[in-house]
Every structure is written in C-alpha cells, then in structure tokens.
N, C-alpha and C positions, 0 to 999 in steps of 0.2 A: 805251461808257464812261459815257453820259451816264445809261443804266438800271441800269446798277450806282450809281453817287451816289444815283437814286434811291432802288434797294430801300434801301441804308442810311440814308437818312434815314427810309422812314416807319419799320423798326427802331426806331432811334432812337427817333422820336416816338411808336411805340407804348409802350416805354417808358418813357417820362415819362411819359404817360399812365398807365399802368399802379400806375408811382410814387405819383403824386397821388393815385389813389384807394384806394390802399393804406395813407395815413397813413401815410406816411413823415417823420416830421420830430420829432426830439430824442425817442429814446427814454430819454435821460436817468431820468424821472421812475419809468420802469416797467419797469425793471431787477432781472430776476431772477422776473416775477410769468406769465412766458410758458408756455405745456405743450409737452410735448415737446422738451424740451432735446435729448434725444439726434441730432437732427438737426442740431445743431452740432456736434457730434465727426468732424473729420475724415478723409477715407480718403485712401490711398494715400501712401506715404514721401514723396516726390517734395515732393509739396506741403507737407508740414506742415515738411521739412529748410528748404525756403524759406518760410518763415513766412507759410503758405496765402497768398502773393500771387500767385494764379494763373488768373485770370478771365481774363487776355491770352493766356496761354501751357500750359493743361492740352490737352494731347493724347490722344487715343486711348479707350482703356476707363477712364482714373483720371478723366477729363473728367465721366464720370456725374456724379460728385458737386461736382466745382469751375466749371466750366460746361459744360452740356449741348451747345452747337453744338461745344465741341471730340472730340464724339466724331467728326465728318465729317471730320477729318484724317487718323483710323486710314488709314495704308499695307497692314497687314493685313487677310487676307481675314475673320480672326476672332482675338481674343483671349481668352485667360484669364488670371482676375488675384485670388490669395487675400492679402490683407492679415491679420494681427495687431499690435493694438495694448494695452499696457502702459495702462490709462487711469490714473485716480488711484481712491484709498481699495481698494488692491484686484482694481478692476474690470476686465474687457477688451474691447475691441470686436473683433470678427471682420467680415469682408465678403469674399465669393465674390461676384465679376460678370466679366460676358462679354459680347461684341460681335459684332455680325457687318455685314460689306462686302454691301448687296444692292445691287448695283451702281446702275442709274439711278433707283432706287426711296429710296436711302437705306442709312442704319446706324441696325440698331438693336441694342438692350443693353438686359440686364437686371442687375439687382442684390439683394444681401441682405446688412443692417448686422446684424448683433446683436448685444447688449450680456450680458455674463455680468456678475453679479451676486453670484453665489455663495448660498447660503442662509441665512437668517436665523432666527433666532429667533422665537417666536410670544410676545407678552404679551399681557396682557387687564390691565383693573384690578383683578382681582382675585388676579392671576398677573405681578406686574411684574418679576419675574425669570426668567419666563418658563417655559413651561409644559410644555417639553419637546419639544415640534413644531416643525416649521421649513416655512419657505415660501421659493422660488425667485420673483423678479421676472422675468416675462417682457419684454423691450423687443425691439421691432424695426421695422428699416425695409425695404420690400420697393417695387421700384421699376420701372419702364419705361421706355424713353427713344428717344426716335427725333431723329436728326440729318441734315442734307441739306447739301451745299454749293451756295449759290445761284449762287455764281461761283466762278472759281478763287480767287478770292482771299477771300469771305466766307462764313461759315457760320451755318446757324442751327439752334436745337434746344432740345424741351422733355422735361422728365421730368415722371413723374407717381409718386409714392411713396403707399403705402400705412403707415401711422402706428399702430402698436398700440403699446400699454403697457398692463401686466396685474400687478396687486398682490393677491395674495390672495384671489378670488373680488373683485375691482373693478378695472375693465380701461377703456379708452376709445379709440376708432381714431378714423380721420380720413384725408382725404387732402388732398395737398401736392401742387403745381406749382412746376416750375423753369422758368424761360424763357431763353435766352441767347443772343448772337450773338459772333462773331468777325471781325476781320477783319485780317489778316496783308498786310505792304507797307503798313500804312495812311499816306493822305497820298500814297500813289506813294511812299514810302520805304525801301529794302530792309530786310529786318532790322528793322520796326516793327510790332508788331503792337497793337492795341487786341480791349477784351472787355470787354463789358458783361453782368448777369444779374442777374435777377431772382429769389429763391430762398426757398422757402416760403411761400409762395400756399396758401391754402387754408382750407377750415373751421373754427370753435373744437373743441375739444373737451372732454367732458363725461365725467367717470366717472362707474360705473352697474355696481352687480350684488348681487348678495345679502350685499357683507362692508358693505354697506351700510346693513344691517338690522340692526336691534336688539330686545329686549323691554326696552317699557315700562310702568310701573301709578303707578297714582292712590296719591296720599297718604293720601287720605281717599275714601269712598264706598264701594261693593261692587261698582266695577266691576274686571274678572278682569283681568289682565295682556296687551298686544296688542302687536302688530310697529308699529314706526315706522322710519321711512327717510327719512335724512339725506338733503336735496336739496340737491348738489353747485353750485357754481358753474362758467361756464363759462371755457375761457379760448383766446388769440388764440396762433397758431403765430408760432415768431420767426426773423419772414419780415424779410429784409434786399436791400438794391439797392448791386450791387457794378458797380465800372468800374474796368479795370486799364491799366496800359501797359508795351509791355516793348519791350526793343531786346537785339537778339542781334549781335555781333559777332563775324566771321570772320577767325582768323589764319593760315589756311592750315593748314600742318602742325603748327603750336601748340594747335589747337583752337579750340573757340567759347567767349565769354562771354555771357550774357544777363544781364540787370539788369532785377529786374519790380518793379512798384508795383501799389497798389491800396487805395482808397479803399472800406469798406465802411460806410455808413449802416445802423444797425440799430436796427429800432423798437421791441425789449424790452431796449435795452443802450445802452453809452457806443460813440462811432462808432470808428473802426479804420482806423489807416493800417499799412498791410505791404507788408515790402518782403523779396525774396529774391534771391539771386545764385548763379548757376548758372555752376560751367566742366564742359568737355566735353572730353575728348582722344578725337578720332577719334570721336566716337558710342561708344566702348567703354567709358573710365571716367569718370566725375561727380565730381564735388567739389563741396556745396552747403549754404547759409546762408540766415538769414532772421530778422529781425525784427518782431515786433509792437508799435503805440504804439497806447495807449487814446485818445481826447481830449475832454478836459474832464471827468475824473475828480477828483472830490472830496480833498480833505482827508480822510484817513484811512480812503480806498478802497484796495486793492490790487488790481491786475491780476494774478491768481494765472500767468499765462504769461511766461516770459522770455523769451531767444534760443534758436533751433533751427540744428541743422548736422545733415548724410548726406552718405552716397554711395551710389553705383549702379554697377553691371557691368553691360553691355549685351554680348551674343554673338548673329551671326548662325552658327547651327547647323545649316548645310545643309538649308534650308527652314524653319528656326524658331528664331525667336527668343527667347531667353531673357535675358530683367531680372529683376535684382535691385538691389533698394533697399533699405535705411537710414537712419531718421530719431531724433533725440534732440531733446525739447524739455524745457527747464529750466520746474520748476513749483516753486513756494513753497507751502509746510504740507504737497504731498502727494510721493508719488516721483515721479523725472520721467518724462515717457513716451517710448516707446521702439517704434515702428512698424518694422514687416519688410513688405515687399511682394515676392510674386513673379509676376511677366508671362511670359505663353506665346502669344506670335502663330504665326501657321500661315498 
C-alpha cells in the first residue's frame, strides 16, 4: 500500500513539475494566438455528450485523446473505433484508432484525426475573386500511445502525436506529448476516481515552403526583379493541465450514475470548468450530458460552445462488442456539432 501512495505522489509531483515549467499560468492574455488549434477538437461521442469532463473517467481506445493512462483499463484484447464529427463553418473531423492488450508489457494504440476542409478558392491581388483554381487544406494529427497499469487500481500513459498542417505549398509539423495518470477507488473510496494530464507538450511551430515566395523589384535602379521570402513567426502548441474527479454510483438493477468534473488551465485561452453526467442501464444503454463554463471571460467575449447531450448502445456480440455513441453540442454563429462514434472490441 505504502508503494502505491508512493508511485502516486511522485506522479503527481512530476506534474507540477512538468506544469511549472510549462508556463502554465493565465493564458487570458494570449488567446487565440496558439498553432495547431486542431488538437483541440475533440474525439469520441462519449466525451464531448459530457462536456469533455473526462480526464477521471475516459476509458479504453476514446482515452487516446482525453487521457492517455485510461487506455490501461481497456478489458479488451483490441479495439476499433471510427468517429465522425459535424465541426463548424462546414468542416468535419474524422479519427480511425485502435488498441491492443499486450499483456504484461502494456496497451498500445494508435491514432489518425483529420480535418476535411473542403476546397477553396485560389486569389492573388490581382485576381481577388479568384482565379479559377482551388486548393484543399491538409490538417492532421497522427498519434502513438502507450499505457500501463502500475497497480490495480492506477494507471499511467503517454502519447506522442505527430502535427502537420498544410496550406497551399506552406505547411508546418511538429510533435506533441500527452502525459496522464489515473487513479480509480481514489482515497480507498469506491466509485472515486481522479485523472490528471498533461496535454500538448511540444515544439513551436513554423510555416515554410514555396507559397511563401514571392517576386520582387526596385522602384528605381536597373536591378532585374528576384524571389523574396516572407520569414514566418513562430508559434507555441496550446498545451493545457487538466485534473478531473468523478464518482459513479451503483443502483443495482436501476443502473449506474457517474458525475464528472474537471478543471482545465489553458495557456493560449480562458481556463475551463466541465462537468458531465452519465447514466447507464445495465452497461447496455447511456443517457448523457455535459457542460462547459469559461472563467473570467471578458465583457463582450463569447464562448462560442454551449451544453452537450448523447447516448450510446453498448452489445456484447458473442465475442465482440459493439458501441455506439451519439453526441450534440450547441454552438453560436456556427451549426451545432454532432459526433457518431462506432467501437468494435474483440
């Protein structure tokens, strides 16, 4: 007992540690100025129906993306899990990932987010209505993830995501670290779990490539006209420290309730309290909710996100299981979004 407190405490302190030197503290000021947004767009129904408060309570293969040690709780020897999601102005996100049970070695998974865009139009200044041609934005996030249970009762786990974004001949990658641990019963409590993570770790990033270049010439003199190239700024992944709490409550033949919370400090935005509520009849059907609160958002800011509600089908299929999820979140200016998840354990 007394090495389990342990390992959780240095956890923990690594952590903070981690925290502190990450510049963790009121991103208030630098909101909206971070690269790679698309690493905030959520996957899997489950979580976003509970208004992403799920650093305590993501399980399995959706864990990739909400915390990395809740992949070590997959019961399954391997999963598959294809999401689509509704984003705004149009857009959609897709994500194919998978898990697999290596027994005393660990679970590992992989992952792939991509963002469809649609095509666009091409302008120039001298063609501001454009020129007839059209270009496709490439975004995606492409991932790793390895998870272990230290004990029965805590888990820990990192991913490693690989970060491209690609605009017309000018593109920029990067790679990103998630850190997370779990730990369910917390306190000796039944039904309590805590989760902490740390999430988008990693280098700036810089765009760079040929729609970069230009021709330029002198006003004056007889020098001939030459290429110049725009030197981009760099900019900081919007890496955030989340700590959740949840309590699940057993009615017997009624089903379970869970009640999650979770506190996200984020260092390119306004911090984030969310909270979701989950019922369960029998592990088979879901019913679930979720809120999001900004805090200390300005006068004449808006939180473009409202409340989210899903549900889920869970069937065990004679060796395989198959989920389905359902998620709706209320957005303001754009349509709201709307996530399908389907899970295949084996």
């Amino acid at each position: 007992m007394m090495r389990t407190v342990f390992r959780v405490f240095a956890l923990l302190m690594a952590f903070t540690l981690l925290a502190s030197s990450a510049g963790f503290a009121g991103g208030n000021d630098r909101v909206g100025t971070s690269s790679a947004p698309q690493l905030l767009i959520p996957v899997g129904a489950r979580g976003l129906a509970m208004g992403g408060a799920m650093t305590a309570t993501a399980t399995g293969v959706e864990a990739i993306y909400w915390n990395p040690a809740g992949l070590a709780r997959s019961d399954a020897a391997a999963t598959a899990m294809f999401t689509h999601m509704g984003y705004i102005a149009d857009m959609s996100v897709n994500t194919v990932a998978v898990d697999a049970n290596l027994g005393g070695f660990g679970h590992l998974g992989f992952g792939l987010k991509a963002m469809s865009i649609g095509d666009i139009e091409v302008t120039t200044a001298d063609n501001p209505d454009g020129t007839g041609m059209m270009f496709s934005p490439s975004f995606f996030t492409l991932g790793v993830t390895y998870a272990k249970g230290l004990t029965d009762n805590v888990s820990f786990g990192v991913n490693v995501n690989l970060v491209h974004e690609e605009i017309k001949r000018v593109g920029a990658s990067t790679l990103a670290v998630d850190v997370g641990v779990q730990y369910v019963n917390f306190a000796g409590i039944n039904g309590l779990s805590f989760g902490m993570a740390l999430r988008n770790l990693g280098g700036n990033m810089t765009y760079d490539g040929s729609g970069l270049t230009g021709q330029g010439k002198m006003d004056d003199g007889a020098r001939p006209s030459t290429s110049l190239k725009v030197d981009p700024a760099s900019f900081e992944l919007p890496s955030a420290l989340e700590i959740g709490l949840a309590y699940t409550h057993d009615f017997g033949e009624m089903g379970t309730i869970t009640g999650s919370y979770m506190f996200q400090n984020n260092n390119f935005s306004f911090d984030d309290n969310k909270m979701g509520l989950e019922y369960s009849f029998r592990n088979m059907v879901f019913l679930r909710g979720g809120y999001t609160m900004g805090m200390d958002v300005p006068d004449g800011w808006d939180y473009i996100y409202g409340p989210s509600f899903g549900a889920g089908f869970h069937k065990d299929m004679g060796g395989i299981d198959l989920t389905l999820d359902y998620a709706y979140r209320f957005v303001e200016v754009f349509d709201s979004n709307q996530m399908f998840t389907v899970k295949i354990g084996f």
